[in-house]
N, C-alpha and C positions, 0 to 999 in steps of 0.2 A: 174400534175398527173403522165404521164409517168417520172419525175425524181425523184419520190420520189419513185417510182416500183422499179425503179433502185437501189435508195439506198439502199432500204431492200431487192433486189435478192444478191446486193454485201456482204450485212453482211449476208446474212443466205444461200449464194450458197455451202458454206460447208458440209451444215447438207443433201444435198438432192442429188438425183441421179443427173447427168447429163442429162440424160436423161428423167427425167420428168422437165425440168429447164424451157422448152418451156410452158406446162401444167401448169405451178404454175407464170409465168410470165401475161399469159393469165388470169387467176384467179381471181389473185393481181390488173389488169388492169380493171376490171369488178365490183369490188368492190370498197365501199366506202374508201378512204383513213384510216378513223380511226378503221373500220373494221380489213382492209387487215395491220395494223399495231398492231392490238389484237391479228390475227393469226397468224402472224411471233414473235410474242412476248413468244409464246407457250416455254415450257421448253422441248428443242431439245436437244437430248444425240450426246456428240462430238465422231463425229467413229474415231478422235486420240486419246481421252482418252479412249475408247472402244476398241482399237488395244491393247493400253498400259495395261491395264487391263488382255487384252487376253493372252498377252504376261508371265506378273507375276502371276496368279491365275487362268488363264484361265481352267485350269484341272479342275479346282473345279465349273466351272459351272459360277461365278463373273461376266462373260463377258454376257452371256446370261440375268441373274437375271439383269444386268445395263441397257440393252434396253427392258427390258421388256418382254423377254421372258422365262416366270416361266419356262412351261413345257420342253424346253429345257436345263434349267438351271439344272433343278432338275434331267434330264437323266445324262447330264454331270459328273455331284456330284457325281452320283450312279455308274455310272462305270469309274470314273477316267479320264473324259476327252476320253471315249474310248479306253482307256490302251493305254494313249500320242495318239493316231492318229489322234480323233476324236480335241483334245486340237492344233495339228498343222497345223490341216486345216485349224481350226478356225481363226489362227493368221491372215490367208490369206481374211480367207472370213468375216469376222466381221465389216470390214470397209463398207462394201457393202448391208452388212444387219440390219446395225446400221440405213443409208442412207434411206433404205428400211421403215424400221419401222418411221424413222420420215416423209417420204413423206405419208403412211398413216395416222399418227395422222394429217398431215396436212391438209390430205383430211377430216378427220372425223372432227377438228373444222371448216371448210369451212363450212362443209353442218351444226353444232351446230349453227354458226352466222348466 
């Protein structure tokens, strides 16, 4: 049991904070093996391809809209990325909040199965 935890923190330590890696380890260990391999199977957005995103279209809001956060998306669109300020923040913090949004869907299919 614990090596197979293992194997699916190694493939999906990407998608999550560092910081809740203890939290989702604990989790994964608690649950049923074919469980805790449904909810890492989840469709987890990559904060590389969510930086890269932020990077070419991010002004337009793209980065937001791809982890799923409309209403951010749609401010961005509306005022240009915050006339560039709001767009080069982002480049910074998107990786962090990509992270963010998949440790909650994580949580939310935890408590689904």
């Amino acid at each position: 049991m614990d090596s197979h935890v293992n194997m699916l923190l190694v493939n999906a330590a990407k998608f999550f904070p560092e910081s809740s890696m203890l939290a989702i380890r604990e989790t994964l260990e608690s649950m049923d093996p074919q469980k805790a391999s449904m909810v890492l199977a989840q469709d987890f957005k990559d904060p590389t391809i969510a930086m890269i995103i932020s990077a070419v279209v991010g002004a337009y809001g793209v980065d937001r809209f791809y982890i799923g956060d409309t209403l951010m998306g749609v401010l961005k669109l509306i005022t240009a990325g915050g006339c560039g300020v709001w767009w080069i923040i982002d480049i910074f913090l998107i990786m962090g909040a990509t992270k963010e949004k998949n440790y909650q869907k994580f949580v939310q299919s935890v408590n689904y199965y």
